[in-house]
C-alpha positions as a Markdown table, in Angstrom:
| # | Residue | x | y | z |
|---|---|---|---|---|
| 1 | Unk | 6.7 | -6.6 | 2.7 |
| 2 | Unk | 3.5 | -6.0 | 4.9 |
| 3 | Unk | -0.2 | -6.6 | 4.1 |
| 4 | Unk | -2.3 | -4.0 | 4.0 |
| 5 | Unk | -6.1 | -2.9 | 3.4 |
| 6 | Unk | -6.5 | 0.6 | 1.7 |
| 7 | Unk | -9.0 | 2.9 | 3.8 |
| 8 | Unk | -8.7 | 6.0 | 2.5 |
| 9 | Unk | -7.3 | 8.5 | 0.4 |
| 10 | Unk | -5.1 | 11.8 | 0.9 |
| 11 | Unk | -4.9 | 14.7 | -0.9 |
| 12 | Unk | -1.9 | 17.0 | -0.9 |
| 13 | Unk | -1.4 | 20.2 | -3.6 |
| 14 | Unk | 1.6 | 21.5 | -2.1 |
| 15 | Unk | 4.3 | 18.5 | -1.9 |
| 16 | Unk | 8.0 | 17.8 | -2.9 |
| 17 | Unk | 8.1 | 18.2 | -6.8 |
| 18 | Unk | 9.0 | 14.4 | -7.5 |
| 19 | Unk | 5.8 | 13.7 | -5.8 |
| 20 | Unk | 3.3 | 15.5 | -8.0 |
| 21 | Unk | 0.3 | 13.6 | -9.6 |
| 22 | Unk | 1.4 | 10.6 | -7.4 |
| 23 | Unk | -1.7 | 9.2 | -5.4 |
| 24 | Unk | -1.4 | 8.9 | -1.8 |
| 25 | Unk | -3.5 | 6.1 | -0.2 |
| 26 | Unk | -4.3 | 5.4 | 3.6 |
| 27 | Unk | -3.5 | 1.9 | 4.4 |
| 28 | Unk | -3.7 | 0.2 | 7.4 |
| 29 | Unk | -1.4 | -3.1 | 8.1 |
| 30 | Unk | -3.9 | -6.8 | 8.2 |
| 31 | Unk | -3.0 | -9.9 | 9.2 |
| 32 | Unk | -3.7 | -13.0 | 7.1 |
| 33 | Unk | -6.6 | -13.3 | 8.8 |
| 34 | Unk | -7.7 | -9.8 | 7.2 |
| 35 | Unk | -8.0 | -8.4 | 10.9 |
| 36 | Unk | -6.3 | -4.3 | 10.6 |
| 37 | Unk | -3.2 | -4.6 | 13.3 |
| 38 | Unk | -1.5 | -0.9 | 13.0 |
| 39 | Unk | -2.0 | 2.3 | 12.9 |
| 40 | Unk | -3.2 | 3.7 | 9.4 |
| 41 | Unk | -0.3 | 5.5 | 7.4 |
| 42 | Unk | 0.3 | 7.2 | 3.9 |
| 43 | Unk | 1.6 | 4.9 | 1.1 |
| 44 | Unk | 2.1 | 5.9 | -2.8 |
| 45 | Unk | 0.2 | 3.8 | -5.1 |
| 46 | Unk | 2.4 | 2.5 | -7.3 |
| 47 | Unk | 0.0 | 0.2 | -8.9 |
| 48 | Unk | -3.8 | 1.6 | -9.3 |
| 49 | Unk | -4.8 | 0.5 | -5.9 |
| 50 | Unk | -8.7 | 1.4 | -4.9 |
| 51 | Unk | -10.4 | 1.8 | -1.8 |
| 52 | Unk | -11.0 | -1.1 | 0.2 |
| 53 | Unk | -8.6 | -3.8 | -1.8 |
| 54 | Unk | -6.0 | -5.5 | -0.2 |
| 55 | Unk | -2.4 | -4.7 | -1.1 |
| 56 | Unk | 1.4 | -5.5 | -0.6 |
| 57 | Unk | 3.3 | -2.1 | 0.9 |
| 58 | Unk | 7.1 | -2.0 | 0.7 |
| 59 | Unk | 8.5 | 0.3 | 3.8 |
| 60 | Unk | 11.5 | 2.2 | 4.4 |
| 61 | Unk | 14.9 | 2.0 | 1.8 |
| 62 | Unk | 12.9 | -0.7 | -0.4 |
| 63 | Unk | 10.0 | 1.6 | -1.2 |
| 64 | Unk | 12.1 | 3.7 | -3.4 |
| 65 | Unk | 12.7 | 1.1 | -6.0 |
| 66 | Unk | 9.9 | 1.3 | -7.9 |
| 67 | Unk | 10.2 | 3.8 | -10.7 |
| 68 | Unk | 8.2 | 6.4 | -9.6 |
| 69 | Unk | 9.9 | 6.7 | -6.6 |
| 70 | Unk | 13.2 | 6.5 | -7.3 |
| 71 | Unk | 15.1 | 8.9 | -5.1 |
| 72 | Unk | 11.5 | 10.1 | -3.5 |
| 73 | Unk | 11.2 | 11.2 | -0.1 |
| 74 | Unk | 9.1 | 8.2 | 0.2 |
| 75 | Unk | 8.6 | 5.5 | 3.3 |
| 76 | Unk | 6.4 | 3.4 | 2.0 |
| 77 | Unk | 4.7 | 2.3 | -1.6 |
| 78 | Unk | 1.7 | -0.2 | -2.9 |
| 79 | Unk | 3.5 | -2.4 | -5.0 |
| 80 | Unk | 1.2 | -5.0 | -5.4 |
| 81 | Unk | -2.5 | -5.9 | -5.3 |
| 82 | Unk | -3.9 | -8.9 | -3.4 |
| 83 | Unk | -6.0 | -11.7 | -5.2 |
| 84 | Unk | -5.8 | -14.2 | -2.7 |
| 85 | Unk | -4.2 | -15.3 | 0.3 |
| 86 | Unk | -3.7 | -19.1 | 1.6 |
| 87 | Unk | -2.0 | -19.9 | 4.7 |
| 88 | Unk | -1.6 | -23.4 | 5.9 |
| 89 | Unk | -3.5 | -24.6 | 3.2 |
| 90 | Unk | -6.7 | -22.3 | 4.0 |
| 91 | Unk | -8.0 | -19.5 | 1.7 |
| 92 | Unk | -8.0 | -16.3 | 4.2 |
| 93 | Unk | -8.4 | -13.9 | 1.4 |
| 94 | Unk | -9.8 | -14.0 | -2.2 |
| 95 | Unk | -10.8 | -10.9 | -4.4 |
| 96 | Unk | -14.3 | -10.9 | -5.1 |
């Protein structure tokens, strides 16, 4: 699982039929520190994720075991959203 920060959104009206009405989300991967290490890429919300929230992306093979994307041509899902992160005993992260 990576961390993430959601930037953006996309929108697509032609895609793969297993893909309709699913939102597409532009995420870019954060350390613990909250600081954006990647380059941006597309993710399916699998969860209700919104603009600027912190989330938990699945990548590759493990992204399609969610149930909307079970065998969808899909690299990488939100499956969870962030309400705090500690590391080493110090709060990096908490949802205001």
């Amino acid at each position: 699982m990576l961390i993430a920060r959601v930037i953006g959104s996309a929108v697509s009206t032609v895609k793969a039929d297993i893909l309709v009405g699913r939102k597409l989300l532009i995420v870019c991967e954060t350390s613990v520190s909250d600081e954006m290490t990647g380059k941006p890429f597309v993710a399916i919300d699998a969860v209700g994720a919104g603009h600027g929230e912190l989330v938990l992306i699945s990548q590759g093979s493990a992204g399609r075991f969610t149930p909307m994307t079970v065998d969808a041509p899909v690299d990488a899902v939100i499956m969870g959203i962030l309400d705090s992160l500690e590391v080493d005993g110090t709060t990096t992260f908490r949802k205001s």
